[in-house]
C-alpha positions in Angstrom: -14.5 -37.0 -35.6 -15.8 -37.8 -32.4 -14.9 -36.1 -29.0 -12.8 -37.6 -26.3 -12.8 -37.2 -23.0 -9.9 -35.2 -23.1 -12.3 -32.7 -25.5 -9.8 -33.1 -28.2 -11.0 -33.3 -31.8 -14.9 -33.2 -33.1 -16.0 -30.1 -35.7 -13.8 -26.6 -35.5 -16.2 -23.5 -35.2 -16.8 -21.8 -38.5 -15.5 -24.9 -41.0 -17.6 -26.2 -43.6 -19.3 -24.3 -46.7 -21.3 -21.1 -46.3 -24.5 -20.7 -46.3 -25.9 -19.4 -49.7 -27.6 -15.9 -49.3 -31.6 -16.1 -49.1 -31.3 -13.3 -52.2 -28.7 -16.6 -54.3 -31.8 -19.0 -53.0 -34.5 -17.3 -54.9 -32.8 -16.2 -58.1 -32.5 -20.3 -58.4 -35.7 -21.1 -57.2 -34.5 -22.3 -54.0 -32.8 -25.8 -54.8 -32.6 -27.4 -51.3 -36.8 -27.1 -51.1 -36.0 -26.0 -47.1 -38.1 -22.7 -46.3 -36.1 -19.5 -46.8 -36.4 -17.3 -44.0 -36.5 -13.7 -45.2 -36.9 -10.5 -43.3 -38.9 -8.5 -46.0 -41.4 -5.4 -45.5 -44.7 -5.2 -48.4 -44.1 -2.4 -51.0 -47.7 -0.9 -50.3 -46.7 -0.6 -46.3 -49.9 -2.2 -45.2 -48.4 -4.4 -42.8 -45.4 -2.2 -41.1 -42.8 -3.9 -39.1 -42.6 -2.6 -35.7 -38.9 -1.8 -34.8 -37.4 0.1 -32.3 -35.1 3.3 -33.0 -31.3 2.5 -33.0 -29.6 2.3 -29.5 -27.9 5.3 -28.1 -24.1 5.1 -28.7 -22.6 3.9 -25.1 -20.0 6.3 -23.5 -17.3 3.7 -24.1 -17.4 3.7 -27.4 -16.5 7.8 -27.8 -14.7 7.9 -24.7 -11.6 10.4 -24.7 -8.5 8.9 -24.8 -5.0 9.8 -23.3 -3.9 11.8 -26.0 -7.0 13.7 -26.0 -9.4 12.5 -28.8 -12.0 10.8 -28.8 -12.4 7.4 -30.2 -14.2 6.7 -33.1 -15.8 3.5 -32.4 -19.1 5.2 -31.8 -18.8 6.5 -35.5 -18.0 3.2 -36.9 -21.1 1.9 -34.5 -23.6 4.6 -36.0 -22.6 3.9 -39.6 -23.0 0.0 -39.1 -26.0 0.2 -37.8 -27.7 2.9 -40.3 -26.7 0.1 -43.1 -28.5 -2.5 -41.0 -31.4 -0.6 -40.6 -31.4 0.2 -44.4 -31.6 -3.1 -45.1 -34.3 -3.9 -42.8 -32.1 -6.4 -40.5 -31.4 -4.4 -37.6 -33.5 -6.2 -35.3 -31.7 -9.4 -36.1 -28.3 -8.1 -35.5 -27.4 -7.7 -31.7 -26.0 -4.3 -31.0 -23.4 -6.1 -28.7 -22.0 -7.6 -32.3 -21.9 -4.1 -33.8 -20.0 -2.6 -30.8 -17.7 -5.4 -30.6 -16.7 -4.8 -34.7 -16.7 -1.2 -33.7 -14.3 -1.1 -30.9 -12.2 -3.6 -32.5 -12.1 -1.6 -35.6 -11.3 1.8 -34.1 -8.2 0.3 -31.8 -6.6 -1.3 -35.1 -6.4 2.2 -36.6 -4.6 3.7 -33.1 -2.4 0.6 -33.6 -1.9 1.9 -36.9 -1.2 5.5 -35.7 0.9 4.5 -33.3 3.2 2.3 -36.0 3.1 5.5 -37.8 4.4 7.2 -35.4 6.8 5.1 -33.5 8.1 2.7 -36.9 8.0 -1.1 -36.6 10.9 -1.4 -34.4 11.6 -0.8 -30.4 14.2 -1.4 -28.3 13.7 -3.9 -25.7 14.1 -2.7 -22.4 16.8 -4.7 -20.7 19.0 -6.0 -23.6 18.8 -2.6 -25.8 18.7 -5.0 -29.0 15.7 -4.0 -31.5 12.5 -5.8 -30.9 9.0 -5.8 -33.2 7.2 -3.1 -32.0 4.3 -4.2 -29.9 2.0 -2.3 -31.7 2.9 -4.4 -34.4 1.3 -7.8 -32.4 -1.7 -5.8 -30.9 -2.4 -3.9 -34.2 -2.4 -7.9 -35.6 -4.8 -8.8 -32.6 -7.4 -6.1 -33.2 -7.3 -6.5 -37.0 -8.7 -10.0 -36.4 -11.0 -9.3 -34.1 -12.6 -6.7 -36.5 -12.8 -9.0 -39.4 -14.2 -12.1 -37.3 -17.1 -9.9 -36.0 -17.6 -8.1 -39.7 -17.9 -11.8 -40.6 -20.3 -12.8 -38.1 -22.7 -9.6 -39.1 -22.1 -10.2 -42.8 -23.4 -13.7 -42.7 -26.8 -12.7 -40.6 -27.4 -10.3 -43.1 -26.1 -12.6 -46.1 -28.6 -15.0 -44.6 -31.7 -12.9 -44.1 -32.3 -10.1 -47.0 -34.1 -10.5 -50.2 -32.1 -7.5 -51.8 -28.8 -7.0 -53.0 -26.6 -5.1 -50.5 -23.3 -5.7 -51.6 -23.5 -1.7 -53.3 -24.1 -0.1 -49.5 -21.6 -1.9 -48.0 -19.6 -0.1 -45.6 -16.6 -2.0 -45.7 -16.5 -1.2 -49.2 -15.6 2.6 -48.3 -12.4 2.4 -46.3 -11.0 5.3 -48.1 -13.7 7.8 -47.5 -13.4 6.7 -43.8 -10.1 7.5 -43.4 -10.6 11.2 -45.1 -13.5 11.6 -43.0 -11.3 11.1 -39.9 -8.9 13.2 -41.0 -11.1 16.1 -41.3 -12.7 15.6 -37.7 -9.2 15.6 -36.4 -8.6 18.9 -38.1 -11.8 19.9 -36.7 -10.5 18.7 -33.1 -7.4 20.5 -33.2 -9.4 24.3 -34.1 -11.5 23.8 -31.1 
């Protein structure tokens, strides 16, 4: 559909089929005949891909919060990019993407904590009646965020690595995320 002048219409962002992974391309010989752009280093090492080491965590991303902890986007940022960097595609990835999926990902679990805490309900302030609680809608907000950026990082790498990853993927260990948190804040509380 074409655009008018009132910039209504033409092609959403992110509609259409998927790109088939570069690793889907080769196991069928790649049907489309287009080059496949693959970010591969040689099993002997003689020609070593010159990277640079991970960048430093920003401040932002472990600063300490009201309640006194510190938040864990920098973890979430560290273990993102130590996958990327296993899988060679670090250098294709911006950091900016990794710290966006990070932050978004560590406020969606203080929306959670603070549904856990507070319930699903609140009172709204002039009225008295019971209202959602706004962590609700901001816990909703972040949640999306997250994803759209893990999508957006999961398609560059989708798109660029000649081995399977789906095994190492962090998103695949919620559970041992959530234990590991645990134990830091036990951790937090002895000091």
């Amino acid at each position: 559909m074409a655009k008018k002048a009132n910039n209504h219409g033409g092609r959403r962002v992110g509609a259409g089929r998927k790109s088939k992974s570069a690793l889907e391309k080769l196991e069928k010989n790649n049907p489309g005949h287009r080059p496949i752009k693959i970010i591969q280093q040689p099993e002997d090492g003689s020609a070593e891909l010159e990277g640079i080491e991970m960048p430093d965590v920003q401040e932002f991303l472990s600063a300490q919060q009201r309640d006194g902890r510190n938040l864990l986007a920098g973890e979430i940022y560290k273990r993102v990019m130590a996958w990327l960097k296993s899988l060679k595609v670090d250098m294709i990835v911006g950091s900016e993407l990794v710290q966006q999926y990070a932050m978004s990902c560590a406020r969606w679990k203080q929306m959670q904590e603070g549904i856990t805490k507070y319930g699903f309900l609140g009172k709204h302030p002039t009225s008295g009646n019971p209202i959602q609680s706004p962590y609700v809608a901001m816990e909703n907000t972040f949640l999306k965020e997250a994803q759209s950026s893990w999508q957006n990082i999961y398609q560059i790498v989708k798109e660029n690595c000649a081995v399977d990853f789906t095994a190492t993927d962090p998103s695949n260990d919620v559970m041992e995320m959530l234990l590991r948190k645990r134990e830091m804040e036990r951790k937090n509380r002895g000091k």
